[in-house]
C-alpha positions, 0 to 999 in steps of 0.5 A: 636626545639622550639615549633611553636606558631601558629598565633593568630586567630580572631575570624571573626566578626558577620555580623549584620542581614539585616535590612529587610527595608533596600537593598529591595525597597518597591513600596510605600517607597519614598527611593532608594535601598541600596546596599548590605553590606552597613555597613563598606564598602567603598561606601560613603552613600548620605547624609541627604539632598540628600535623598527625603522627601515627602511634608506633610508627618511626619510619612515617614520623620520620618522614612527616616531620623532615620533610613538611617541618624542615621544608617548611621553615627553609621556605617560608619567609624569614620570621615564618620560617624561623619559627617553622625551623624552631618548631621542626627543632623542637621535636627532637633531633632529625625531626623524629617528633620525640616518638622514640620516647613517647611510644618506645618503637613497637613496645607497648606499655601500660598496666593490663591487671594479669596479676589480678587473676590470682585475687579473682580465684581467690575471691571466687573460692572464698565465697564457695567454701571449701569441702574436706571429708577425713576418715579416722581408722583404727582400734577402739582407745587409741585416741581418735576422736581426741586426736581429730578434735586436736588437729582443728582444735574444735569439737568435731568428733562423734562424740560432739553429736551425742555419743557416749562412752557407756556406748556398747561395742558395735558387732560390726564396722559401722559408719558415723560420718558429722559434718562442721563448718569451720571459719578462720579468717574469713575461709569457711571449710566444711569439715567431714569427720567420717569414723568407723567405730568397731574397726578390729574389736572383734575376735573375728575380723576377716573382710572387716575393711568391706564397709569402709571400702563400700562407703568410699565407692558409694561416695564416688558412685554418688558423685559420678552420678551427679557428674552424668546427668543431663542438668547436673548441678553447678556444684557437685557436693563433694563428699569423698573421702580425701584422707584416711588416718589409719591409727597403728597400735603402739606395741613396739613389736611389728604391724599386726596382719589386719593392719597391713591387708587394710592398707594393702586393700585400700590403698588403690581408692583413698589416700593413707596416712599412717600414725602411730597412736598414744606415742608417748607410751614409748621411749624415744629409742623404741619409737625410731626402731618401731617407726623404722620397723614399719616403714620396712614391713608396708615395703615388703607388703607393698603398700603404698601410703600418701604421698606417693612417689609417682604422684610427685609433679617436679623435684622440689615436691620429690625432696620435700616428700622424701623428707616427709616419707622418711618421717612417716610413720607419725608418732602422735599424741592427742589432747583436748586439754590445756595445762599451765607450763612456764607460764604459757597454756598449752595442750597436754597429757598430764603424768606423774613424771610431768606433761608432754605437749602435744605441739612440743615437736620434742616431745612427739610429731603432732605439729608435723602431722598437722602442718603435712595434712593442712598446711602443705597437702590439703589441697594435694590430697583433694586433688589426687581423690580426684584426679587419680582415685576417682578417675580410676573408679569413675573409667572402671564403671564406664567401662562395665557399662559399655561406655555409657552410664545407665539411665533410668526410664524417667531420664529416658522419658525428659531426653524424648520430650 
């Protein structure tokens, strides 16, 4: 009897120990759980791509594509594994599923439209309009009808709205306000010429500022009021005084006394810019020594014209207002009159020596004057009315009434229904 051989016998292979992230689901981990044995049985494990990886999160990425898609293809049968291996592969090195350049860490990218936020005011204030209200002050022939009409080269003087030159002489200050609205561009403003014809005419003119100064507080009480009460307006109908234009008399010599108490007077409540009127009156030498004259007197008087120096916000705008400090007074002349020259229309004043051009800065300082008023400081002078002439009246007449505006017995009766 031959001897039996028994069979051979394998020794069973160690199950490797489980993993104790893997079979068990943890709260804050982002995978599903795996089911038990899941080396070398037959249920395909998902692949790389199915698995979810967290925007913005690189340690957990990290953590789900090493350990499921290279635990994955090294235990998985061979063609299993080989496309678990070359799937886990694709995902970038060390398994980082390419969230570096997906998400770029933390960093979150994309378009917000901040930069929209300058089209939305934009569209908003074109749509509202904008108020500028300009008072000329000066002496009877000195051009200031002309010289408004030409700085927004329109009719939009007094005499648009009927009056005349055969008009006698007022016995006192009177006001003449015209409003225009003027569009350019698509910008619609509301222009306010305020005059104040009979300025200085008289023989006598002690206090001969009290109506301007009257008019421009009755504008601000007007506009404190609409501001106090208890269902105010969603627009305020801004009819203060932005900007003076005080006209000085070409002499040559020096200011005259009711110029410099005018300015002295009323400096505190409107902003004042002086020019000097019909400049081409004067030789280019007399005008510098003339404009250098004044500059030296409203110093000595302590007058302070727009633009102020405590005003300026930063030092780009203190250069740039010193540069405009040193040029004021303005030297201008007015025109409404066009005239051929070298073949091109220009606004001028025709004399027997030739035509001087009003927007020729060689030949007086109208273009700087308008550049300064519209170009670069409207919206400065608005604000400073505002933010420093108004408050300073609106904070005076709070404090006269204890704090509070008065309210009349009608306002009273609605507060107690």
């Amino acid at each position: 009897m031959s001897d039996i051989v028994p069979p051979e016998v394998r020794p069973k292979p160690a199950v490797p120990a489980k993993p104790p992230n893997v079979g068990a689901h943890s709260p804050s981990s982002p995978f599903p759980p795996q089911g038990p044995g899941i080396v070398g049985s037959s249920v395909a494990a998902p692949p790389p791509s199915a698995i979810p990886v967290p925007i913005g999160s690189h340690s957990q990425s990290h953590v789900g594509s090493h350990g499921v898609g290279h635990g994955v293809g090294h235990g998985v049968g061979h063609g299993l594994g080989h496309a678990g291996s070359h799937a886990a592969a694709n995902t970038g090195p060390h398994g980082h599923s390419g969230s570096h350049s997906s998400t770029g860490g933390s960093t979150l990218l994309g378009y917000i439209g901040i930069d929209t936020i300058i089209e939305q005011m934009r569209k908003k204030t074109m749509k509202a309009g904008f108020d500028f209200n300009i008072m000329v002050v000066g002496h009877s022939g000195l051009g200031k009808s002309t010289l408004v009409n030409t700085l927004f080269k329109s009719q939009v003087s007094r005499r648009s709205a009927g009056w005349g030159r055969d008009e006698k002489i007022p016995k006192t200050v009177e006001i003449k306000s015209v409003s225009h609205v003027i569009e350019e561009g698509g910008v619609k403003m509301k222009l306010t010429v305020v005059d104040t014809p009979g300025f200085g005419d008289q023989i006598n003119n002690d206090n001969c500022w009290e109506p301007i100064s009257k008019y421009i507080n009755e504008q601000f009480e007007k506009f404190l009021k609409e501001e106090v009460n208890i269902t105010r307006k969603k627009r305020i109908p801004d009819t203060r005084v932005h900007c003076c234009i005080y006209f000085i008399s070409p002499t040559g010599h020096s200011l005259r006394q009711l110029d410099t108490e005018f300015m002295k007077r009323l400096s505190h409540s409107v902003n004042i810019i002086p020019v000097i009127a019909k400049a081409d009156t004067m030789t280019i030498e007399e005008r510098q020594e003339f404009k250098q004259r004044v500059r030296k007197e409203l110093e000595m008087s302590g007058v302070e014209f727009y633009p102020q120096k405590e005003f300026d916000d930063d030092m780009e705008d203190k250069s740039d207002n010193d540069k405009i400090r040193e040029t004021m007074p303005f030297a201008v002349v007015g025109s409404d009159k066009e005239y051929q020259v070298n073949g091109k229309r220009v606004l001028g004043r025709k004399t027997a020596w030739g035509i001087v051009e009003v927007e020729n800065p060689n030949h007086c300082e109208f273009a700087q004057l308008r550049d300064f008023l519209i170009r670069s400081h409207l919206q400065d002078l608005k604000e400073v009315t505002h933010n420093i002439h108004y408050e300073t009246y609106r904070a005076k007449r709070l404090n006269e009434n204890g704090g509070l505006h008065p309210i009349s017995s009608n306002d009273t009766q609605e507060s107690n229904l």
